[in-house]
Each structure stands twice: as structure tokens, then as C-alpha cells.
C-alpha positions in Angstrom: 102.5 103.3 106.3 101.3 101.6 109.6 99.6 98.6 110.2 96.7 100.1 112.8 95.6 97.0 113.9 95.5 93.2 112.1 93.9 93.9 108.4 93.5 97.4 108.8 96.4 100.1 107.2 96.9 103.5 107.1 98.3 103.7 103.9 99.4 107.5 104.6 103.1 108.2 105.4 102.4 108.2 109.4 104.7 111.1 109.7 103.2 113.3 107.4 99.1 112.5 106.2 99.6 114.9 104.1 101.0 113.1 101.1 98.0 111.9 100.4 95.7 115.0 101.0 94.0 112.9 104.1 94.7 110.0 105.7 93.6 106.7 103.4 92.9 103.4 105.0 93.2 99.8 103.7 90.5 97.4 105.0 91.9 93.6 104.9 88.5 92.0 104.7 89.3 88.4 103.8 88.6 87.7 100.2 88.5 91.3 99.6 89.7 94.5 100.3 88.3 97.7 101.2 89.6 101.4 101.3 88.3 104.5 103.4 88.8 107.5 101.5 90.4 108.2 98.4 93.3 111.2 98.9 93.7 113.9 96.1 93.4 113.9 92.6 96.6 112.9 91.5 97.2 110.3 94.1 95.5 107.3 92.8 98.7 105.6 91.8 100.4 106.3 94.8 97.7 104.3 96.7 98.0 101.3 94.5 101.5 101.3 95.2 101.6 101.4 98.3 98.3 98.7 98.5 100.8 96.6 96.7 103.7 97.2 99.1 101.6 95.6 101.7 101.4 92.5 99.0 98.4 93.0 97.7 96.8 93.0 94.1 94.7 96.3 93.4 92.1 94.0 91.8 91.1 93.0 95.4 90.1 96.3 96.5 86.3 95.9 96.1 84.8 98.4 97.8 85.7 102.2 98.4 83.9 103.9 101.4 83.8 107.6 101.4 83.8 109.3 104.7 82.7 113.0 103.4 82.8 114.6 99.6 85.4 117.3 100.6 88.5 116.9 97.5 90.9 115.9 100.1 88.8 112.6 100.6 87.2 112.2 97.0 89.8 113.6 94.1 91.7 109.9 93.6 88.3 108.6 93.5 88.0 108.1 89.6 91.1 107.3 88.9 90.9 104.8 91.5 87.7 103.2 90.0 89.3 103.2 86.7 92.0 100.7 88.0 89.8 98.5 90.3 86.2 98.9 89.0 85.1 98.9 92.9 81.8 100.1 94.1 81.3 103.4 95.7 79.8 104.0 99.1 78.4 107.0 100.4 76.3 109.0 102.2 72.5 110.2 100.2 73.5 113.3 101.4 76.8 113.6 99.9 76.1 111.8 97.0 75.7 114.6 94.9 78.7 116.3 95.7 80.4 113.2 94.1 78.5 112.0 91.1 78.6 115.8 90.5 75.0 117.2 90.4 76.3 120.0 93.2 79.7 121.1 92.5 82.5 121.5 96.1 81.6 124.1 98.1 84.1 126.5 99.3 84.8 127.7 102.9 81.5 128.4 104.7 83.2 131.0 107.1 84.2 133.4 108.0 81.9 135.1 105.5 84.9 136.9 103.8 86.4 134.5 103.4 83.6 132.5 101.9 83.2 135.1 99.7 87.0 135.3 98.6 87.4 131.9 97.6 84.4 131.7 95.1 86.8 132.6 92.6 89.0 129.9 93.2 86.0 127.3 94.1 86.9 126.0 90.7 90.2 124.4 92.0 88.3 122.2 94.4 86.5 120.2 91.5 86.6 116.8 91.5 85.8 113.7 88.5 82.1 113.1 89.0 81.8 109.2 90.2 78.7 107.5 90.4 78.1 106.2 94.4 76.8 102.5 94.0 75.3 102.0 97.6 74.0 105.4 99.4 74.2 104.7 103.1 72.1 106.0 105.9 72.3 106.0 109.7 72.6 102.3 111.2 73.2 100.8 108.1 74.6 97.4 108.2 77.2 96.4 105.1 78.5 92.7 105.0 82.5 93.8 104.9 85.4 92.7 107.4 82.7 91.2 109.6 79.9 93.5 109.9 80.2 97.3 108.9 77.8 99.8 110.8 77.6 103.3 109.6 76.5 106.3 112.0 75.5 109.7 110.0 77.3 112.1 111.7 76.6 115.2 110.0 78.5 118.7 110.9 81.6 118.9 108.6 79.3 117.9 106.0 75.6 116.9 105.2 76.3 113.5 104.8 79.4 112.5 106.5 79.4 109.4 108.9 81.7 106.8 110.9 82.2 103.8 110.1 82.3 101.2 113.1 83.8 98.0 112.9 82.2 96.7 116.1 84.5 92.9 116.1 87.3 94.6 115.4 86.8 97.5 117.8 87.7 99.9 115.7 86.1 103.4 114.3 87.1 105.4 111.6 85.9 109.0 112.0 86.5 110.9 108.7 87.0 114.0 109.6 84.2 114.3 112.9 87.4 114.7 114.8 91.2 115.0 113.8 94.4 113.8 116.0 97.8 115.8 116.0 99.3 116.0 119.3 95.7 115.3 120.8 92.1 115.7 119.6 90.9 118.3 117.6 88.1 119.8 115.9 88.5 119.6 111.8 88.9 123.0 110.1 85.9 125.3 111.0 86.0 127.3 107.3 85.1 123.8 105.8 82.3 122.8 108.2 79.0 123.6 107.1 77.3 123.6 110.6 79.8 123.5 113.9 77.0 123.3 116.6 75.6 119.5 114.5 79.5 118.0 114.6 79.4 119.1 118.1 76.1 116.8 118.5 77.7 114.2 116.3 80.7 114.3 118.4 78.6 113.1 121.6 76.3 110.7 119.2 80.1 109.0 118.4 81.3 109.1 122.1 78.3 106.9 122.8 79.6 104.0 121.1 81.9 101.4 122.0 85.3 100.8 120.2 88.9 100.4 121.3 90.9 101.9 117.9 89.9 105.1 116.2 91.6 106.3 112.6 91.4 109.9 111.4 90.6 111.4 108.4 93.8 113.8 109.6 96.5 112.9 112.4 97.5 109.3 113.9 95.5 106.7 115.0 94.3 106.0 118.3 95.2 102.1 118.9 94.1 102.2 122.2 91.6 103.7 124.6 90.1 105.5 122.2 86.4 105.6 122.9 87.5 106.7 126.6 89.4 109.6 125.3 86.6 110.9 122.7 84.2 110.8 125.3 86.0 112.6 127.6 87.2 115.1 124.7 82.9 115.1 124.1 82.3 116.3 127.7 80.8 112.7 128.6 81.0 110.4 131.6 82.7 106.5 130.7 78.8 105.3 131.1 77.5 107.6 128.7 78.0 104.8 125.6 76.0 102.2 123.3 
């Protein structure tokens, strides 16, 4: 685990995100707490462990923000609501993939691929959870100081950003993964590569110091310089 900046945790083993399935992130909001993400099924209790590590009570953790319905980010979600009884944030456009009224899509490509995992598409299922505020593009939320959410659509219909503007600080889900470097996320997974490329750009025109990954280590400093130069834009080109 690794402190990213004051009040904000990446509750992941830095050295290997996988433990968790992706990357989840503790929000130190003042009187409550907020996570990004929610890991695999299974991991749940793992989370609260290491949320309590940091010495904090799992009854704090008020709200859970969900970056993207892929299982990676969503599969601890029940279990998670089961032991803090936070509210659910989402995407509308996701927000079926989680409350379970469109089941987890496979791969979207190659097509033979696609077509080999349907099969298997079963494995990818996830506890329905009802999503308590559905967010849209620009919305504000009143957590750790002001909470702005930017759709940014690609990897999935409804997956977004979410900028802490005071403390500088974006958390990209999985628009954009770090290992050794920016990368793209996994192609088979995204439903439409040439809108993540837009959304890339539409993120690049922000301002923010900090970014933290869905997948990979966080970027503590210099951030928005370096994901506008990975976006093909010039230093001005930004909010």
C-alpha cells in the first residue's frame, strides 16, 4: 500500500495491482471515507483489512465510486456493501452492467476471440448491486472537497474520471494504464478504441498534478504534462 498523496491510498500492493484484480483507492474525505473501485469478487475482506491497517473503521467508508462495470473493478462490490452499507456511484451508462439488467460482456475483439469466450462469459458475472447516484459528464459530488466527474467513454459506455480539482489529483479508471510508462488498457475489453482515443484528449485537457490508475503506479507528479504529451497535445491544449 502507498499513500499517493495526503488522504488518498492505493490500497493495492504497489508492486503487484494485481492482488486485488485492479488497483483500489481509499479517499480520506474528512468525516468520511470514499473508495474508487472495488477489486474482484473475493476480495472484499482484503480491502477492509487493509482500510483498517491505515487505522481506519470500515464503517466510515461512505461512498464507493465505480470507475467502469468490467469484474476486475465491480466483483467485491456486494460484499463490500454488505459490510459498510455505502452508496454506489456510477455511470447511467454502466449502470446496468452492475444492478445486473445486462450481464458482463466478454472480449469485443478480435472477433474470434469474441466468439470463443461466450462460453466462458459466465465466469465474468458479478452480484447485481443497486447504483444509488448515476453520474453524468460535469457532475459535481460534495466529497473530499468537490468531486467532478468527466464521462470518458471508450473502454466502456459509461466509464469516467474522477477529478479532484483541490487536490490536483485524477483517477482515470482504466482510460489509460501505467507500467513502465503509459499505456492503452486491453484492446479485447474495449468496446470502441477510436472514442478512448477522443476521451484520452478530452482528459489531457484538464488540469491536475497526480494521476492513479485503474492498472500500474501512480503518477505523483507531472502528470497532466505527460498524458498530454502521451495524447498528442501541446502544454496549452488544457481546461
Amino acid at each position: 500500500m502507498q499513500e499517493v498523496i495526503p488522504g488518498i491510498f492505493q490500497l493495492s500492493r504497489w508492486w503487484d495491482q494485481a492482488d486485488l484484480g485492479s488497483n483500489v483507492y481509499l479517499i480520506d474525505a474528512g468525516g468520511e471515507l470514499a473508495l474508487v473501485d472495488a477489486g474482484f469478487k473475493g476480495k472484499e475482506l482484503l480491502i477492509v483489512e487493509r482500510v483498517r491497517d491505515l487505522g481506519y473503521s470500515a464503517s466510515r467508508i461512505a461512498s464507493i465510486i465505480i470507475t467502469h462495470h468490467h469484474t476486475d473493478h465491480t466483483g467485491g462490490l456486494a460484499g463490500l456493501l454488505e459490510i459498510t452499507g455505502a452508496r454506489v456511484i456510477a455511470h447511467a451508462a454502466d449502470a446496468a452492467y452492475i444492478d445486473g439488467r445486462l450481464p458482463q460482456p466478454g472480449p469485443s475483439r478480435p472477433r474470434w476471440l469474441s466468439r470463443a469466450a461466450r462460453p466462458f462469459q459466465h465466469l465474468l458475472a458479478t452480484r447485481p448491486v443497486k447504483v444509488d447516484i448515476e453520474v453524468a459528464d460535469g457532475d459535481e459530488l460534495p466529497l473530499a472537497g468537490g468531486i467532478r466527474i468527466l464521462h470518458a467513454p471508450g473502454h466502456t459506455p459509461g466509464s469516467i474520471c474522477i477529478l479532484l480539482r483541490r487536490n490536483g489529483v485524477v483517477f482515470t479508471g482504466d482510460l489509460l494504464a501505467q507500467r513502465f510508462g503509459l499505456k492503452w488498457p486491453s484492446i479485447p475489453f474495449t468496446v470502441d478504441v477510436e472514442q478512448l482515443r477522443r476521451s484520452v484528449k478530452k482528459l489531457a485537457g484538464h488540469e491536475f498534478e497526480s494521476a492513479c490508475f485503474g492498472h500500474g503506479s501512480p503518477i505523483k507528479v507531472d502528470a497532466g504534462r505527460r498524458i498530454r504529451r502521451f495524447a498528442g497535445l501541446s502544454s496549452s491544449a488544457r481546461e
